[in-house]
N, C-alpha and C positions, 0 to 999 in steps of 0.2 A: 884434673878436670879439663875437657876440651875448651877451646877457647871461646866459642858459640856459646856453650850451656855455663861460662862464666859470665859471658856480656848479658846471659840469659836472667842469671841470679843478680847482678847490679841493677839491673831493667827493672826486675820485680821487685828489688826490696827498696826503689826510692817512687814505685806507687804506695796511695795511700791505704792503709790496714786497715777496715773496720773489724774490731773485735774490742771485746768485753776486758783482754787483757790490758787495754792502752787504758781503763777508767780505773774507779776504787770500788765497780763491784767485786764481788768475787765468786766467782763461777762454782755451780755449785752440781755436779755433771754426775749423774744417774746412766749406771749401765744396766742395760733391762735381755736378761732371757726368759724367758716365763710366756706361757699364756697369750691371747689375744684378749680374752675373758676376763683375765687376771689383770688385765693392764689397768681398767676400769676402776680398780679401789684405790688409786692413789693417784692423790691430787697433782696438776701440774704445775701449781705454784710454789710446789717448794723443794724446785729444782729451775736451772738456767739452762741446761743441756739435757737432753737424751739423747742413747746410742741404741740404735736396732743391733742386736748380736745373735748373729753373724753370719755377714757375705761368704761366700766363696768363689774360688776365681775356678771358671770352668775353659779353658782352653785360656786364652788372655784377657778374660771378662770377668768384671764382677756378677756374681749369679745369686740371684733369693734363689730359695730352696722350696717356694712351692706358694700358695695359694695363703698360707698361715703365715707366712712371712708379709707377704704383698698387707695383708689385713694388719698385722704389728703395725705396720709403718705406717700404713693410711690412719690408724689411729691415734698413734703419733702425733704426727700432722694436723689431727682433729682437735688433738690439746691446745693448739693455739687459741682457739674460739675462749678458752677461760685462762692462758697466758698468755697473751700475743709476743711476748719477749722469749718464747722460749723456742730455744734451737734444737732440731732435730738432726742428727748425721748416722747415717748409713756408717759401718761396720766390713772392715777384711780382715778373716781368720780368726783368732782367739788360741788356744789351746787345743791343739793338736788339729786347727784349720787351715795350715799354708805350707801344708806338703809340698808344695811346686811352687811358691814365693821363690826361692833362691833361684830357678829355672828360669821361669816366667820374665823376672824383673831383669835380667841378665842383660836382655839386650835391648835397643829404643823400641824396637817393633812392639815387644811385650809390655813392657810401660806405657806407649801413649796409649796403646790398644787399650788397656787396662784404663790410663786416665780420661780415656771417652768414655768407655763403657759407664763409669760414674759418674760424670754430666748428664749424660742418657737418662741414669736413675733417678737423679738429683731435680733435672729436670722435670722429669715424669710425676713424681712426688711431691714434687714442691719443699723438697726438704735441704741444708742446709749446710749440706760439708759430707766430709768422712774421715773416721779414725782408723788409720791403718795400726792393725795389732798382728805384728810378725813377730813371731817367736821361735827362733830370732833371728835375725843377722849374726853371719860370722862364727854365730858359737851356739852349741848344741841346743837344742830344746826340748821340743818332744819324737821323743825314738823314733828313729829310721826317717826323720825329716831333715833332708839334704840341708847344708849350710857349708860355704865356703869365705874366704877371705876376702872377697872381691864384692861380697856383699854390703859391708859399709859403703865402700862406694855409689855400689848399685842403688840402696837405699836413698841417698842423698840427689840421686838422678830419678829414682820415681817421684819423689817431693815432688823436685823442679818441673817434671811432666805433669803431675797435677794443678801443681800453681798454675803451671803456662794454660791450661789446659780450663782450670774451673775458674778463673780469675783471682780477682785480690779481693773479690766482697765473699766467699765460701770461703767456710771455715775448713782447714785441716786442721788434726790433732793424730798422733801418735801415743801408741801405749808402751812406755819403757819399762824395762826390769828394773826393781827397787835394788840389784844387789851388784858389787863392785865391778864385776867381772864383765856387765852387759855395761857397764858406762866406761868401762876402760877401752872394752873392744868395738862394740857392736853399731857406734854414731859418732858421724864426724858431726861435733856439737854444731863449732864454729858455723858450718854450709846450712845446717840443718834448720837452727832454730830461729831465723831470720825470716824464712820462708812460712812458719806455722803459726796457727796461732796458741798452742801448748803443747804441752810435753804430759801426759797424762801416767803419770809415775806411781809403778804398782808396787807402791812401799808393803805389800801384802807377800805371802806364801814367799817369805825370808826364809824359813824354813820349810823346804818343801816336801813332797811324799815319799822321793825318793832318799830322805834323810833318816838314817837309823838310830838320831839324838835329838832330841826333843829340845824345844826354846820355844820363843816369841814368837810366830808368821807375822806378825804386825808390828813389833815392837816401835814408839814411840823414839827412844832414846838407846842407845847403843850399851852395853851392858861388858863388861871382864869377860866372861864366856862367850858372849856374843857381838860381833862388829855389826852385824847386818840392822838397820833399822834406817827407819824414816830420816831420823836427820843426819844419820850417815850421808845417805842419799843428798840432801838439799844441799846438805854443805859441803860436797864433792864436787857436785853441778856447780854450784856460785861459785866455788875455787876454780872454775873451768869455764866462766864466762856467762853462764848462761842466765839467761836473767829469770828474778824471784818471781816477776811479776806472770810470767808463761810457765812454771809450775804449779801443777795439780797433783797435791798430796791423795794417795788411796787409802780407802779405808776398807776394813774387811767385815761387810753383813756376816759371817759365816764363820765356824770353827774348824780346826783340825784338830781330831784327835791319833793318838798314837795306844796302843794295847802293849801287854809287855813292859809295863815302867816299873820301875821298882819307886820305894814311897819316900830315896832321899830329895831332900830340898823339893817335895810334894810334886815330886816328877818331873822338874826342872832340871835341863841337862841330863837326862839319863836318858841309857839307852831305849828303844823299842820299837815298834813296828805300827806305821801309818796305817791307820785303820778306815776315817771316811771322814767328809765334811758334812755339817750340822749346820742349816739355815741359821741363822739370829730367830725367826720365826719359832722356830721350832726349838728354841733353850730350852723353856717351861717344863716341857716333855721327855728332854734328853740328857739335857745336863746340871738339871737344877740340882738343890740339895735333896728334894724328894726323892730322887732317883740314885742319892747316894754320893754325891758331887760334894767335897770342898771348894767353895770359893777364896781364890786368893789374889792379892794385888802387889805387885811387884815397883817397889818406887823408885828402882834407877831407870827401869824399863820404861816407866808408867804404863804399862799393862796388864791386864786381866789374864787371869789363868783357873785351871781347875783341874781337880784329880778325884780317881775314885779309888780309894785307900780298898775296898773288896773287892774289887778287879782289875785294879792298876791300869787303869784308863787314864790317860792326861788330853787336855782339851788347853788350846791355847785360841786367841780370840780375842775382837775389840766389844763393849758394851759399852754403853751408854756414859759412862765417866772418861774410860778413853776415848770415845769419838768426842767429847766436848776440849778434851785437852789437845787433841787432833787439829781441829779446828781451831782453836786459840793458838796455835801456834801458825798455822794458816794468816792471821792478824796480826804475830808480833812479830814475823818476820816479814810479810808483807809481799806472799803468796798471790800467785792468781786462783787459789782456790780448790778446795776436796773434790774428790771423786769417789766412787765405790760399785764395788762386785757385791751383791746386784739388787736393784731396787726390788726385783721378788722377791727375795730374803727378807724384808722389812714387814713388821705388819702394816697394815694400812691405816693406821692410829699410835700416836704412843710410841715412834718406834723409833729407830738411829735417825733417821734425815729429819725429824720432829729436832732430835736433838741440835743438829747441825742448825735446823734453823733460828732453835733458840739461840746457839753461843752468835750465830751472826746477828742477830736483833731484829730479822724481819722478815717476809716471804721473798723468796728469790724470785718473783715475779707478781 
């Protein structure tokens, strides 16, 4: 690290933090793709964060994508009127959104460019940070999305251009990989997490599309078959410094399922072929027992699972018993707090973040 953008990071991390992370709430951060229309059935107090998803960076700028974006956000913003405690932050990339992240952030010119650009917005909005979601640093993502070695670094130098750039009262938060390989390579923790106010950890899609053996995407608890889960994850980061209090466990609205499973251990661990994701909204419909689904619960995992023994479909998924044990664990470890893909996915009553609020005991605003 140059010796400027070190004096740079000593400067900023002995101003003082306003965030949620320094109290005993506990953050309760809502990621929204959906609708403008749709934003409207769910309520803003029973969440402490929302994220618009997703910016894109169009030359070295963050860029909305149109006129339906501009409207997400300002509506956003409008939920304060009935949470005034609730934080709004703007969004870079997501899943197959930061093709030219590893380019861009390359060099200072593309960074500060970049971290005005979202003053500018933040400004303009009135809204209240941003969650950079680069997938990934360093190590592959999605196809044909350049990623090089020099990118951890790089990473830790957009932070700092950000910080320097939106001060110490806006919030950043980044999106990490729930699984070994992005916490081993992909952030220099130590630089990183001094500067933010969470680390927004996608303990979700552990096993992902391109996997031709089925498991947990969400797993809870790490399993003989499987290492990949949630408290893999915490307890790797806390081995490595990083405090509980700026972890944000995810949780997954939504299903994967796989075609092709044959019906040992009700399609657990076996091979087959990723077939599509299924909102939480849409279970009733798609995966209940009426349509031919076993329900089953797996208690090293503590996850939910399901299989369809006449078409060898398997469905892996958090509901409602896991997102409360999700969450309880959020408390006995002493967590800054859940997150989850995507508040659309929820019904607008009755639904996961209902749950989350009950195991936390009150409205997050």
């Amino acid at each position: 690290m140059k010796r400027s953008l070190l004096s740079l990071l000593i400067f900023v991390c002995s101003l003082p933090l306003v965030s949620a992370a320094q109290s005993n709430r506990k953050a309760v951060i809502a990621y929204y793709s959906g609708s403008p229309e749709a934003l409207d059935a769910y309520d803003p107090r029973d969440y402490t964060h929302i994220i618009y998803c997703f910016g894109r960076l169009k030359g070295d700028v963050l860029h909305l994508r149109g006129a339906r974006d501009t409207l997400i956000i300002e509506k956003m913003v409008a939920m304060k009127q009935r949470n005034p405690k609730l934080k709004v932050l703007l969004s870079l990339g997501g899943w197959g959104g930061c093709a030219p992240c590893s380019d861009v952030f390359s060099t200072s010119k593309g960074r500060e460019a970049f971290a005005r650009s979202v003053k500018e917005l933040t400004d303009h909005f009135g809204s209240d940070g941003i969650d950079l979601d680069w997938e990934y640093p360093t190590i592959s993502g999605f196809e044909g999305h350049r990623y090089a070695p020099e990118d951890k670094a790089n990473f830790t130098e957009l932070v700092l251009a950000l910080r320097k750039t939106l001060g110490r009262r806006k919030i950043i938060t980044f999106a990490a990989g729930g699984f070994d390989r992005f916490i081993d390579q992909s952030v220099d923790w130590a630089s990183v997490m001094p500067l933010v106010d969470y680390v927004n950890l996608m303990t979700y899609d552990l096993v992902g599309g391109g996997s031709k053996v089925t498991g947990h995407h969400t797993a809870l608890y790490s399993t003989p078959q499987q290492k990949q889960s949630t408290d893999n994850c915490v307890q790797r980061l806390l081995g490595m410094g990083v405090p509980a209090r700026k972890m944000i466990i995810g949780a997954a609205f939504y299903a994967r399922t796989w075609t092709g499973v044959a019906p040992e251990q009700n399609g657990r661990y076996q091979s087959g072929t990723f077939r599509h994701f299924i909102g939480y909204n849409q279970f009733p419909t798609r995966i209940s027992e009426a349509q031919g689904f076993r329900q089953y619960w797996d208690s090293i995992a503590q996850a939910p699972y399901a299989y369809h023994p006449g078409e060898g479909v398997y469905a892996t998924f958090d509901d409602k018993r896991s997102i409360a044990l999700k969450t309880k664990y959020v408390l006995d470890h002493r967590l800054g707090g859940i997150m989850f893909w995507q508040l659309g996915h929820d019904p607008a009553r009755d639904g996961l973040v209902s749950e989350i609020r009950r195991v936390l005991g009150r409205r997050a605003g």
